[in-house]
C-alpha positions in Angstrom: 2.8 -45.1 -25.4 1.8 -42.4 -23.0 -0.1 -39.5 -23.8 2.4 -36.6 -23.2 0.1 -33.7 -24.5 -1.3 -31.1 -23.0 -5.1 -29.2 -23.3 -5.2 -26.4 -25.6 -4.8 -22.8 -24.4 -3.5 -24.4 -20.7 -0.5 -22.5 -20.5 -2.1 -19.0 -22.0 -5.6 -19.8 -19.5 -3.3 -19.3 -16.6 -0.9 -16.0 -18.4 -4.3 -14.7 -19.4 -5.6 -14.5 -15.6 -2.8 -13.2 -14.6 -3.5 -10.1 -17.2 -6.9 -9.8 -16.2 -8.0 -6.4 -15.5 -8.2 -6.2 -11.6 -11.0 -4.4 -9.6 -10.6 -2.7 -6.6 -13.6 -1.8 -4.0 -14.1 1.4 -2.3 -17.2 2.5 -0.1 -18.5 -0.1 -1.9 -18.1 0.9 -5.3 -15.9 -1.2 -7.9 -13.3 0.7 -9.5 -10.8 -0.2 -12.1 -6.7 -0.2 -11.5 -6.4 3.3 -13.0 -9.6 4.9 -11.2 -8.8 3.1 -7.7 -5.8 4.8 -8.1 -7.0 8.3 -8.9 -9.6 7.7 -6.0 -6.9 7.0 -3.3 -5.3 10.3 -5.0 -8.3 12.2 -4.0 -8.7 10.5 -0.4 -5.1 11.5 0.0 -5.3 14.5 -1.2 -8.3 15.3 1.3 -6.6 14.0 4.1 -9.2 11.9 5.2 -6.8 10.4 7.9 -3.4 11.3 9.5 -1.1 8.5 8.3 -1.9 9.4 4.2 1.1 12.1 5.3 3.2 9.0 5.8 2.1 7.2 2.7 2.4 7.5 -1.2 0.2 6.1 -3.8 2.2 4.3 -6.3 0.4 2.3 -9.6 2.7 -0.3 -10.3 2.6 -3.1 -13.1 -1.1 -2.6 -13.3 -1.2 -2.5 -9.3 -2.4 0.0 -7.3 0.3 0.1 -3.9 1.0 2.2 -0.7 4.5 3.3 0.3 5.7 4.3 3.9 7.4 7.4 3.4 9.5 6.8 6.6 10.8 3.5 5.4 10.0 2.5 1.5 8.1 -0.5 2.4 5.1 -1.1 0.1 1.7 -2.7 0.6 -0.9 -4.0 -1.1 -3.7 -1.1 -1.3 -6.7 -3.3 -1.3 -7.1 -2.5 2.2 -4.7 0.4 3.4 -7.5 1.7 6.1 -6.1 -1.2 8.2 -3.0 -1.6 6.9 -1.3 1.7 7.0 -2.3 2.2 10.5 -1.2 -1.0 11.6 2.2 -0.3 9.9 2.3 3.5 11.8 1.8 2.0 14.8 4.5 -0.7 14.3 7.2 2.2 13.7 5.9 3.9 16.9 6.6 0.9 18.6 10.3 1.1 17.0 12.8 3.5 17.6 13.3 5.9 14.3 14.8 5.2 11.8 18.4 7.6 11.1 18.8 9.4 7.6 21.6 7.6 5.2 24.6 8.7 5.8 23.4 10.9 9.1 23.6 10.2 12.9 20.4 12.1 13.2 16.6 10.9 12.9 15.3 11.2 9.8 11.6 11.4 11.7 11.5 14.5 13.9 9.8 15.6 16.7 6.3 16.3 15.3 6.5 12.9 13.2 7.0 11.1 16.9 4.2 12.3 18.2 1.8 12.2 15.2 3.1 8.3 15.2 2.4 8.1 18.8 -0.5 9.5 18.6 -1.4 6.9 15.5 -0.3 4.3 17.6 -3.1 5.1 20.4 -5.4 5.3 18.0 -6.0 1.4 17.3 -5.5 0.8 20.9 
């Protein structure tokens, strides 16, 4: 007769992982979901560079995320210095995008040319 059972606590080893507490670096500091998140806030909040104006901080099922304002996307916010740029200079590279419902852009003028200007920045 085989043996059909399984080790204790396999199934919960793996849940329990997944519930682990995650820690997020900054200027090489460790911070916790909920202070990574309020630390990004701050950054933001300084403008520390010109595509935080196109991004949101969101905290999400115990996950600290960046949104593109221009186009709801989200990313991962373990890196978003290399991200978020890279993801500006991807829309620069597109035409805009048009509002619901509008035949106009939803990105004006100003937004272009800060994109552009984003876009030249990696180069």
């Amino acid at each position: 007769m085989a043996d059909t059972s399984t080790a204790p606590n396999q199934g919960q080893s793996q849940e329990s992982e997944d519930k682990k507490p995650r820690e997020y670096t900054y200027a090489k500091k460790k911070y916790s979901i909920q202070a990574y998140y309020e630390k990004l806030q701050e950054v933001k909040r300084r403008n520390c560079a010109d595509w935080w104006k196109f991004f949101l901080v969101l905290l999400l099922e115990n996950e600290v995320r960046n949104e593109c304002t221009l186009c709801g996307k989200t990313f991962s916010a373990t890196n978003p210095s290399s991200v978020a740029p890279q993801h500006m200079r991807d829309h620069a590279s597109k035409p805009p995008l048009p509002a619901a419902g509008d035949s106009s852009c939803s990105v004006g003028i100003g937004s272009s040319l800060c994109l552009l200007n984003l876009a030249s920045m990696g180069s």
